[in-house]
C-alpha positions, 0 to 999 in steps of 0.5 A, a space after each residue: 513684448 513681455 507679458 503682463 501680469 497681474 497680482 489680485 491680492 498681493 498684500 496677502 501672504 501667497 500674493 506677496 511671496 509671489 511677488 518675491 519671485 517675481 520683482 527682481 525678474 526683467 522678462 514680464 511687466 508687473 501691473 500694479 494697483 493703487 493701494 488706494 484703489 485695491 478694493 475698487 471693483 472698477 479698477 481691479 477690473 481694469 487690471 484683470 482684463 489689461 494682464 496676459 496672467 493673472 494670479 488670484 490670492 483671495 478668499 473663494 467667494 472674491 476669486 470666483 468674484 474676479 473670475 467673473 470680472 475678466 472680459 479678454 478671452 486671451 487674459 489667462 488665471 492661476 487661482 491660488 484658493 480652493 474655489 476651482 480645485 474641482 471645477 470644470 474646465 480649470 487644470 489642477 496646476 500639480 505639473 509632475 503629478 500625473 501623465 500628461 499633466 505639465 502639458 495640461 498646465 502649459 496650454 491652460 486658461 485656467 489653472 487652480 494652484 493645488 491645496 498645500 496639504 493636498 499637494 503633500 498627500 497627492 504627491 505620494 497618493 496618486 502615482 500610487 493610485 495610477 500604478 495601480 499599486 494603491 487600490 482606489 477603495 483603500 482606507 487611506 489616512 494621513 496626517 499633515 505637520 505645517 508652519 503657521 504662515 498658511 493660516 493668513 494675518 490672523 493666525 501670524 499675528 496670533 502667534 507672533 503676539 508677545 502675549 499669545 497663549 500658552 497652548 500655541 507652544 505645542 503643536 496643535 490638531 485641529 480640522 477636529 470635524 475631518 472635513 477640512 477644505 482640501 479633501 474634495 481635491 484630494 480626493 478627486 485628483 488621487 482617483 480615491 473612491 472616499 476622500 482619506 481620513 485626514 487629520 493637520 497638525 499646526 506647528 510652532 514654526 512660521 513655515 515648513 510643511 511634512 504630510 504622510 500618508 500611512 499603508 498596510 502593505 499587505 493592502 496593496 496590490 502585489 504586496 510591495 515592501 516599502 523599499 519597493 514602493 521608494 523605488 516605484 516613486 523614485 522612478 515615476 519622478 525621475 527627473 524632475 526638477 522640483 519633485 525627489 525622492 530620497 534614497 531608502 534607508 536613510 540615516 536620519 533618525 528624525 523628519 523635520 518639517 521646516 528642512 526645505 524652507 526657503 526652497 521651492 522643491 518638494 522631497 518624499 521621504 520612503 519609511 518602513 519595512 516589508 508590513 507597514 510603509 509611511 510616505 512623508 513629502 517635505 516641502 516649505 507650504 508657502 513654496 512648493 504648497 502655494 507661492 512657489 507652484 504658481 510661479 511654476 505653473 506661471 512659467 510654463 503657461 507663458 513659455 519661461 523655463 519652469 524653474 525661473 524665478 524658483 529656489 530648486 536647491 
């Protein structure tokens, strides 16, 4: 029988790129609601206890809402919002991240979809921090370039108005408090003692994402080069489908954060010299950041190959 699964918030943007990955696929059976009923707590709940999977693509006060509603032990969750990211019992759905992790996701109930900032500053943070290269007490900053898709409707429809403003055509900082809602994760998950100083920047392009993460080297355990430190992470992702590290030394002399849109990869990009080191993840945020990781962490929870469904070029 091919599993079920059901969408709870398809007609969000996570839920409808996720959707996208899946319509054509003829191995699962897709539930879907009335649109009329989509906001009918008896219905939904119908559909979260009748699916083998379910993805929640929903504001944290309805996921954990829904979490609540499932009844069948054997119904199994990708949460895609920020409510269960640190929560007991739930696996963090970062396959390639840290040791044992992909068979975590496998065998879980329970997985929350990582943060898509986070999943850029852990991609490069946490090998280091289990190396034993990045002390778990340094200071670490970081700063994050993404598309304005992540922010939901409201936001597109702000920046695709005819009229919007004229302060949307320059790229925009903003979390100005330094407490954005990804760091308890990315803390946690990276084994920092204090979450990172973090500062994402809003970009005039509908989707792409490019976060660093900058080192003093002479921090760092051993003192490596940033040469070294390329060839520590080349070799920690050796072999990994969806997660790569370009050679050093490139000869782009630009990073620009809408290269891999489209695609559901993510590629660490190594910079600087034998003082100072900028590690920067490119990925597409409604990719690798959110749509494209659920459908990642949906495979290996129900047996498929982990890239199925999934732009790996």
């Amino acid at each position: 029988m091919k599993p079920k699964l059901y969408i709870d918030g398809q007609e969000g943007t996570t839920g409808l790129q996720i959707y996208e990955r899946l319509g054509a696929r003829d191995d699962i059976e897709l539930l879907r609601i009335d649109p009329d009923k989509r906001k009918d707590t008896a219905e939904r709940k119908r559909l979260l206890n009748a699916a083998d999977l379910v993805f929640l693509c929903l504001p944290d006060a309805a996921a954990v809402e829904a979490v609540a509603l499932i009844e069948n032990e054997n119904t199994r969750v990708v949460d895609a919002s920020t409510a269960h990211r640190t929560a007991p019992g739930w696996v963090y759905g970062f396959p390639e991240l840290l040791a044992g992790q992909r068979e975590r996701v496998r065998h879980a109930k329970r997985v929350a979809n990582p943060g898509c900032h986070a999943t850029g500053f852990l991609s490069t943070a946490a090998p280091l921090v289990a190396m034993g290269v990045l002390p778990p007490d340094y200071p670490v900053a970081c700063y994050s370039l993404t598309g304005y898709s992540g922010g939901g409707r409201k936001m597109i429809a702000e920046y695709e108005a005819a009229d919007r403003a004229a302060s949307l055509d320059a790229p925009n900082i903003y979390g100005l408090s330094l407490k954005h809602k990804h760091l308890p994760e990315m803390q946690k998950v990276a084994g920092l003692k204090v979450p990172p100083v973090f500062s994402p920047i809003l970009g005039d392009i509908y989707q792409g994402m490019a976060t660093s993460v900058l080192l003093h080297n002479r921090l760092l355990r051993g003192n490596p080069t940033a040469e070294d430190l390329c060839d520590m992470l080349s070799s920690y992702y050796e072999g990994q489908k969806l997660v790569s590290v370009a050679p050093f030394g490139g000869t782009t002399p630009r990073l620009s954060a809408n290269a891999l849109v489209g695609s559901d990869r993510l590629e660490i990009t190594v910079c600087g010299h034998e003082e100072q080191t900028m590690l920067t993840a490119r990925f597409d945020n409604l990719g690798k950041g959110a749509s494209g990781a659920a459908v990642q962490n949906m495979n290996l929870m129900l047996g498929f190959d982990e890239t199925a469904g999934l732009a790996v070029e």
